[in-house]
N, C-alpha and C positions, 0 to 999 in steps of 0.2 A: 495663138500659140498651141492652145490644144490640138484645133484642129491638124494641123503642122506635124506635130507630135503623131499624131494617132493615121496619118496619112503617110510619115516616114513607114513607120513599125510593120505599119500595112504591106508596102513594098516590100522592106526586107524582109518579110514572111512569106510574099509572093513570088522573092526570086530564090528563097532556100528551098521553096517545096517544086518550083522547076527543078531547080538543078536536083534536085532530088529523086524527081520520076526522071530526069535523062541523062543519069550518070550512067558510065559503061558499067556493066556486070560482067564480075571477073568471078568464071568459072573455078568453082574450088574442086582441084584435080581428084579423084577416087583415090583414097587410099588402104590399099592391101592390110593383112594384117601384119604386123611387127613381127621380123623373122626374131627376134630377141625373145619373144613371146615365150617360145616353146623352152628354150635355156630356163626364164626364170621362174616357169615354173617346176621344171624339174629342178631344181633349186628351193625353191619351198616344199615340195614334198620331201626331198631327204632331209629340209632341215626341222620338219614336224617331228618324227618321235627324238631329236636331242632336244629343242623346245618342250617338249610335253616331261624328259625325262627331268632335266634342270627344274620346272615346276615340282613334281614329285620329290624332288631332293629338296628342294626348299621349301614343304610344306613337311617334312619329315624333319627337319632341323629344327620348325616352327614348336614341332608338339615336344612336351615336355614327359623323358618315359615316364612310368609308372615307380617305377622303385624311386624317383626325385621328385614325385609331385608332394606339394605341404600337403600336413594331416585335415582336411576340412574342421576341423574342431579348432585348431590353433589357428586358421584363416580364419573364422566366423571371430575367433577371439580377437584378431588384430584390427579387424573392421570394427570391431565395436568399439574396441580400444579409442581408435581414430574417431569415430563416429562419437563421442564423448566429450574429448579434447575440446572437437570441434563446437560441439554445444556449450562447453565452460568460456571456450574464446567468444562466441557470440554473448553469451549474457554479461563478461568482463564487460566487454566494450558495449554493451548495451544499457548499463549500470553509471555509465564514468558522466 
């Protein structure tokens, strides 16, 4: 049965790599560049400085002025604040 087996496999390995070297070869035609090309790139260059501008506007909304930033002294107080809390809640429930 082996043999059978291993004498099938053979064959259909021997008749995939015919038809393999004598299949017809189908010329892939030369093609030009994309007349669309030129459009979208002029398309992306007029739309870089509104992109670059919208960036700019939204890194300007990001930052917070100067006359509304917290006083660093009352920010270091609220983190410690926090930072405290958090060490009573860990020894609570470290305790129970």
């Amino acid at each position: 049965m082996r043999g059978l087996l291993a004498w099938l496999s053979g064959a259909a390995g021997g008749i995939a790599v015919y038809r393999w070297f004598t299949r017809e070869r189908v010329a892939v035609p030369e093609l030009g560049p994309d007349p669309r090309a030129g459009e979208l790139r002029a398309k992306l260059e007029a739309s870089k400085p509104l992109v670059e501008e919208q960036a700019q506007v939204a890194e300007e909304e990001r930052e917070t002025p100067v006359d509304q930033a917290p006083d660093p002294e009352e920010r270091r107080r609220q983190v410690h604040e926090r930072g405290r809390s958090a060490v009573d809640r860990m020894r609570r429930s470290g305790s129970d």
